[in-house]
N, CA and C of each residue as an Amber inpcrd file, in Angstrom:
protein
   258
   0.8250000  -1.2000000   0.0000000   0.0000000   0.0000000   0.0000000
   0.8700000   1.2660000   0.0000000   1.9020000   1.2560000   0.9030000
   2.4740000   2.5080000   1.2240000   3.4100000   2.5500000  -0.5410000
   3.8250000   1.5240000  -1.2520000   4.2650000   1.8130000  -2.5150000
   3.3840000   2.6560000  -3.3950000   2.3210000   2.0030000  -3.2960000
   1.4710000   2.9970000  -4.2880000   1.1040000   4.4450000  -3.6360000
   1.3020000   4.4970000  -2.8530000   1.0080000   5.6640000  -2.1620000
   2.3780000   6.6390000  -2.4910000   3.6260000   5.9660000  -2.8380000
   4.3750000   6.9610000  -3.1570000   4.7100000   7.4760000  -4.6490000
   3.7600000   6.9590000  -5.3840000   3.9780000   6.7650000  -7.0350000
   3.0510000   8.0700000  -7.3090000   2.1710000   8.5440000  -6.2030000
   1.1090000  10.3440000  -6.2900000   2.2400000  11.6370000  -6.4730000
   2.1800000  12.1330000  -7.2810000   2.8270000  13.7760000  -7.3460000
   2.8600000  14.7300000  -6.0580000   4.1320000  14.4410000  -5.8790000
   4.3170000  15.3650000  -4.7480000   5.0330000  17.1150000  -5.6180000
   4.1180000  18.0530000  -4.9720000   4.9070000  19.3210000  -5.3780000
   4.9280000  19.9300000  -4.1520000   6.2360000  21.2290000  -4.5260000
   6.2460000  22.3150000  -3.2040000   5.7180000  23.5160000  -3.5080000
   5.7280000  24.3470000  -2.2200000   4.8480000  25.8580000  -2.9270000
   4.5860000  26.3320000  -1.3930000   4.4280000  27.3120000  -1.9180000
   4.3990000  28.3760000  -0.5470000   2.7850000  28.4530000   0.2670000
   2.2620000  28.1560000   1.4120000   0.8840000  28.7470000   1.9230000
   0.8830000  30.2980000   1.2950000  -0.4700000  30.4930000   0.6460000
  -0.7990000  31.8530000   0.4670000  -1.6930000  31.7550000   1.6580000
  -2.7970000  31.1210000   1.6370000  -3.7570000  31.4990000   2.7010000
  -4.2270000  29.7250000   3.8990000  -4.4590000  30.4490000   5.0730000
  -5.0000000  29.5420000   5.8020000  -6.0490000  29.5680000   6.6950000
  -7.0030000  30.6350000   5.9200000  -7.8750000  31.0300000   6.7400000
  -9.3580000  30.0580000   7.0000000  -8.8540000  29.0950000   5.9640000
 -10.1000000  27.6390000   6.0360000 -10.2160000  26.8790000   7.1200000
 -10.8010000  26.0310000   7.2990000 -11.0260000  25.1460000   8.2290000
 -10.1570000  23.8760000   7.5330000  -9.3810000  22.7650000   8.1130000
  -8.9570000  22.0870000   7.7960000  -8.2530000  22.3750000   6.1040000
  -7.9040000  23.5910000   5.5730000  -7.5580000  23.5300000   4.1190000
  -6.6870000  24.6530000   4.2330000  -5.8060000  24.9330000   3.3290000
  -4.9730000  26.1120000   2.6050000  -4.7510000  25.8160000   1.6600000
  -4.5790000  27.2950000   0.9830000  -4.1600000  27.6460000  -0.5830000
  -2.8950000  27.3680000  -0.7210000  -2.1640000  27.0760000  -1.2540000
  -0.7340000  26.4860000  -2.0580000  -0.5110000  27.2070000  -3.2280000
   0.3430000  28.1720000  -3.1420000   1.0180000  28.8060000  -4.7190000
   1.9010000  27.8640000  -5.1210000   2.3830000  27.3190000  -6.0000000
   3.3190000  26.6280000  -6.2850000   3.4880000  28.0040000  -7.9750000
   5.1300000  28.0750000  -8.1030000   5.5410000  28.7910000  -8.6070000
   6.6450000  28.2770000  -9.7910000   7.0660000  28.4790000 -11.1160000
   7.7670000  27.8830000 -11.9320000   8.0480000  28.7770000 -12.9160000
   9.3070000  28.6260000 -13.2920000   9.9020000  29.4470000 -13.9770000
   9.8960000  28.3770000 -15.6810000   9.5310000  29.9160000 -16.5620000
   9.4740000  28.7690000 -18.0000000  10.2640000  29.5460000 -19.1090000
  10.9210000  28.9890000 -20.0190000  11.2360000  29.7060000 -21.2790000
  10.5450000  30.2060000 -22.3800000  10.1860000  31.1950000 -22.9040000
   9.6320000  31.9330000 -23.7880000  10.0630000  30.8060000 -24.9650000
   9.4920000  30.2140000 -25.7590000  10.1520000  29.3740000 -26.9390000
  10.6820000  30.5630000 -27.9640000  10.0540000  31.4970000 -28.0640000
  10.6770000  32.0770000 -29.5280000  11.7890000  33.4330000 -28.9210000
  11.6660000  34.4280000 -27.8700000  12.1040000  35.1130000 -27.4110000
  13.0530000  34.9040000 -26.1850000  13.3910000  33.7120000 -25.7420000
  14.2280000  33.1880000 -24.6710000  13.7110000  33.4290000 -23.3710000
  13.2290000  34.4450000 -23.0290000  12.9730000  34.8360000 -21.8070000
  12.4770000  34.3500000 -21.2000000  13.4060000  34.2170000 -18.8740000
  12.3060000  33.2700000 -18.4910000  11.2530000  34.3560000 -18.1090000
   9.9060000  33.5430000 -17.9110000   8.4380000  34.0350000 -17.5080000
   8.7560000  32.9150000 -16.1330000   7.7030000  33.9350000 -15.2030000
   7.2050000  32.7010000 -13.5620000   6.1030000  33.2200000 -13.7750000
   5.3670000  31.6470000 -13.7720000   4.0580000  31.1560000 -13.9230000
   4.0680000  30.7290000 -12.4870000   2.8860000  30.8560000 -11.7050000
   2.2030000  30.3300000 -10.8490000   0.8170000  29.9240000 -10.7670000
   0.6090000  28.7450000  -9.9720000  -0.7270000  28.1930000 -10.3260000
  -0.7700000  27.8820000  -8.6930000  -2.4890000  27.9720000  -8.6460000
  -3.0190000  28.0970000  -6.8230000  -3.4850000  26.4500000  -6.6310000
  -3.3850000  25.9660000  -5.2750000  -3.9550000  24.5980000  -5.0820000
  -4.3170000  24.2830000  -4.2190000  -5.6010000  24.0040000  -3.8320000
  -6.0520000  24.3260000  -2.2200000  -5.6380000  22.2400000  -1.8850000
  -5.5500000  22.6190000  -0.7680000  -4.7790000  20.8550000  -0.0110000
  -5.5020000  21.3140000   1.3120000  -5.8730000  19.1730000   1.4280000
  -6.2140000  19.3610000   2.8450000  -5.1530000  19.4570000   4.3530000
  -5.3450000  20.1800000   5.2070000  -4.5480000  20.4730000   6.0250000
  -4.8370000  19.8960000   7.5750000  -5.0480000  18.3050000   7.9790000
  -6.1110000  18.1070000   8.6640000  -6.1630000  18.3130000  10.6020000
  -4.5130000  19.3890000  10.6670000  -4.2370000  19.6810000  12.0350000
  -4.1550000  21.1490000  11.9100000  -4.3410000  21.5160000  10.9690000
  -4.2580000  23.4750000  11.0370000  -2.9420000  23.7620000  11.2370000
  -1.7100000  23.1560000  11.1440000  -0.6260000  23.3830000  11.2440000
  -0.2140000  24.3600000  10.6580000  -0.5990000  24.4780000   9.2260000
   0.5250000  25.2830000   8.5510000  -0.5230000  26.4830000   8.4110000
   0.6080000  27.3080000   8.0100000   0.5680000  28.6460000   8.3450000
   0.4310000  29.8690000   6.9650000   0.4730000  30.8780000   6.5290000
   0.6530000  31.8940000   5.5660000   1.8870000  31.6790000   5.4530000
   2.4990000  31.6780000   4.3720000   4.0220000  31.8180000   4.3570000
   4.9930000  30.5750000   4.3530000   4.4240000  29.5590000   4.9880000
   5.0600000  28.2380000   5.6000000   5.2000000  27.8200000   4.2430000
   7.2440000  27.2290000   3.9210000   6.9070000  26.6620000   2.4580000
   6.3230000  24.9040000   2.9680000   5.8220000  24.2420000   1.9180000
   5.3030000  23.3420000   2.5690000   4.9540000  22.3350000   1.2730000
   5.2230000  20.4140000   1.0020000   5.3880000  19.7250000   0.3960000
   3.5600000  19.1990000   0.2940000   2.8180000  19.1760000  -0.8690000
   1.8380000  18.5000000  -0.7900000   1.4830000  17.4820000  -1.8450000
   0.5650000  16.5570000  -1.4740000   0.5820000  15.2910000  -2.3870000
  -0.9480000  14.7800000  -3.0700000  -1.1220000  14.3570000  -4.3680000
  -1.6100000  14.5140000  -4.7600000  -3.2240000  12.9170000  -4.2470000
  -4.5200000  13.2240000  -3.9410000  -5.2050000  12.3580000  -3.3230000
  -6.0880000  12.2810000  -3.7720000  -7.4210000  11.2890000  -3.7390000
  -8.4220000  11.7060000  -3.5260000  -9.3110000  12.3170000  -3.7750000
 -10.4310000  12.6550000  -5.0050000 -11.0500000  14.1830000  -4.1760000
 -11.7600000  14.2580000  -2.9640000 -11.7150000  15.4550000  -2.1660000
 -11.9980000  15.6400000  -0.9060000 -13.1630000  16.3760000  -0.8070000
 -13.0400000  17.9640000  -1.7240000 -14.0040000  18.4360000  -2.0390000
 -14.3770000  18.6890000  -3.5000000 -15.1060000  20.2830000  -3.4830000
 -15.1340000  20.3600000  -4.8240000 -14.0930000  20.6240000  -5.6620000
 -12.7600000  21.4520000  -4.8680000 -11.5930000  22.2710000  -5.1030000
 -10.6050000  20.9820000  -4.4880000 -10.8380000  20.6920000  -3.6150000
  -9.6490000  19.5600000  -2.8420000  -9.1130000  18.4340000  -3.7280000
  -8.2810000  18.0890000  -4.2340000  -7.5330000  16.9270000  -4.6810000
  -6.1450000  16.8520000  -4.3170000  -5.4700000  18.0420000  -3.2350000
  -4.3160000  17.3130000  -2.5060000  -4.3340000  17.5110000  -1.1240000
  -3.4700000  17.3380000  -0.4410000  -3.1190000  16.5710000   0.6920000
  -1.7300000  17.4970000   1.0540000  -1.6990000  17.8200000   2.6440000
  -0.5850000  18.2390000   3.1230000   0.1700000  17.5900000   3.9500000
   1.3330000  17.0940000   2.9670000   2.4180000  15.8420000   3.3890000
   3.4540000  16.4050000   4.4200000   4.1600000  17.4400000   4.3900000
   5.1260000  17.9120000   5.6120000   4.8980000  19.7920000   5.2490000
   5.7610000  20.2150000   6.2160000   6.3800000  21.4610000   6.2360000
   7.3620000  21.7700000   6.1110000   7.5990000  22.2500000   5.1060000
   9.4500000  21.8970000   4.7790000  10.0090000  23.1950000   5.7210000
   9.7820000  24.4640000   5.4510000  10.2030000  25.4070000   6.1330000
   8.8950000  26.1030000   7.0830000   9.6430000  26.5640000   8.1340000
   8.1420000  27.6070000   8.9390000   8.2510000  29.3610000   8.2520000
   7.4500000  30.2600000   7.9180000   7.0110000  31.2470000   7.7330000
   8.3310000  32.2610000   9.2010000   9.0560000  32.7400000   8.4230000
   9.5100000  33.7260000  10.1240000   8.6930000  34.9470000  10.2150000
């Protein structure tokens, strides 16, 4: 069980918000190349994860994994806290 459980997409990304009940928003952020003009662009995309001890925080960078759906918006999961918010 725990094998297949590690074969889900884990990404990182910063808490934007944690003002939910059991949930926060997740920016996850990526830098891309312009194909014709070189330039990098940062793209970011938002991802709400369930959070099911209220641990994490605004700011907290933090590892989440992909589950489930939970709700209507929910399809990940908050696996650790990599860094705390100072």
């Amino acid at each position: 069980m725990e094998e297949a459980r590690n074969l889900r997409r884990t990404i990182t990304g910063v808490v934007s918000s944690s003002k939910m009940e059991k949930s926060i928003t997740v920016t996850v952020t990526r830098k891309i190349k312009h194909e014709k003009y070189g330039k990098f662009l940062t793209k970011s995309k938002r991802y709400h994860a369930h959070d099911e001890k209220n641990d994490a925080k605004a700011g907290d960078i933090v590892k989440i994994m992909e589950t489930r759906p939970l709700s209507k918006l929910k399809r990940w999961r908050l696996l650790e806290i990599v860094e705390r918010a100072k």
